[in-house]
N, C-alpha and C positions, 0 to 999 in steps of 0.2 A: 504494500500500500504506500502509493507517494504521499509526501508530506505535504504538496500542494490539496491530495483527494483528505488527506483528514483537516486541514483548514478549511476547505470549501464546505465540508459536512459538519464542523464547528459555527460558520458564519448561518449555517440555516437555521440556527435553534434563535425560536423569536428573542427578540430583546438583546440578541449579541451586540457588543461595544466593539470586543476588540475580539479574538482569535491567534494563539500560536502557538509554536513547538520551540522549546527554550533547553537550554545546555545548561544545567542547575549550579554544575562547577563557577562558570566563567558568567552568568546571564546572560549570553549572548543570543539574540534571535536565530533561529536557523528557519523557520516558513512564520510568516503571519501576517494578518490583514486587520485594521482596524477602521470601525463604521464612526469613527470621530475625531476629537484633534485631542485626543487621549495620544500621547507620545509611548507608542510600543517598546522602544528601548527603554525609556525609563519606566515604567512599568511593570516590566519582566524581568528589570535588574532589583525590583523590590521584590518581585515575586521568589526567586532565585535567592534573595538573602531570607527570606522568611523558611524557604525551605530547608536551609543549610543550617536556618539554627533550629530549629524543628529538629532534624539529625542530629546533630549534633546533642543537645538535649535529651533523646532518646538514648546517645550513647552514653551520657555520664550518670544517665537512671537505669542504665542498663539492661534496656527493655530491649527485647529481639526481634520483638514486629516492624514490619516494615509500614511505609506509612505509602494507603492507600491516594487517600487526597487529604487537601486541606481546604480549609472554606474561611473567606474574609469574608463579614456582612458590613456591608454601608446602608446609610439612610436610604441612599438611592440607588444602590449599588453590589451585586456580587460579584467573590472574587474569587475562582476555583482553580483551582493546582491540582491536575492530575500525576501523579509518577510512574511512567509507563514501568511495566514491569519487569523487562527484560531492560534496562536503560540506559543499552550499550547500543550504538545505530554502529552502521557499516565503520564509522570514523572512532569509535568509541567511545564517545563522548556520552555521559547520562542523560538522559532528558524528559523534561514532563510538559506535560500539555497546560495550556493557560488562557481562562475563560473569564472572559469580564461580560455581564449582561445588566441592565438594566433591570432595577428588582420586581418593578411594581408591572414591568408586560413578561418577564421571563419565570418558566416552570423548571424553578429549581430543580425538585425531583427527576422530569423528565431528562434537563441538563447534565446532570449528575450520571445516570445511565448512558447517555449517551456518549461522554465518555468512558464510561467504563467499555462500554464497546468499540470502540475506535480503540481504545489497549488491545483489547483484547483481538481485533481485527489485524493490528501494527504487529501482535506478536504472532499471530500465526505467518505473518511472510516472512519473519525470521528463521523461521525452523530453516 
């Protein structure tokens, strides 16, 4: 699955802002599109530190699950970090998917599945 086909299927879930696939190490964008003047680099460079101390945190409590998603709520605003599962793309790099939607026209729930399916879609082309 290219990374162009999982942002075009992240931008259809109503109420998306922004849409992308992010390298969690460094934040750097590898595919994404945003429906605003929401700045995608800086947005994915917060989303990227939130996840790393998230890890990080898990590792000095010494919990051994891995961490599915994360969820930021705004007044106006969701902010979903998915960690694909497999997190190594052809280049090696980690990466998790990253959903901003407007809260008051988007279905969380629905949102939420539908990443988990794009994971889980991303990793069957890995086999």
């Amino acid at each position: 699955m290219s990374y162009k086909h999982i942002i075009s299927e992240m931008m259809k879930i109503n109420g998306t802002i922004l849409a992308s696939i992010v390298d969690y190490e460094t934040g750097l964008v590898v595919a994404g599109e945003s429906q605003s003047n929401l700045d995608i680099d800086f947005a994915t460079a917060g989303a990227a530190s939130i996840v790393n101390a998230q890890s990080k945190s898990l590792l000095l409590l010494d919990i051994k699950a891995e961490i599915d998603d994360i969820l930021v709520t705004l007044g106006d605003q969701y902010h979903i970090t998915r960690i694909l599962k497999k997190s190594n793309d052809a280049s090696g790099y980690p990466l998790f998917l990253y959903l901003v939607l407007q809260r008051n026209s988007s279905p969380l729930a629905l949102a939420r599945r539908i990443l988990q399916n794009l994971d889980t879609q991303y990793q069957s082309t890995l086999v």
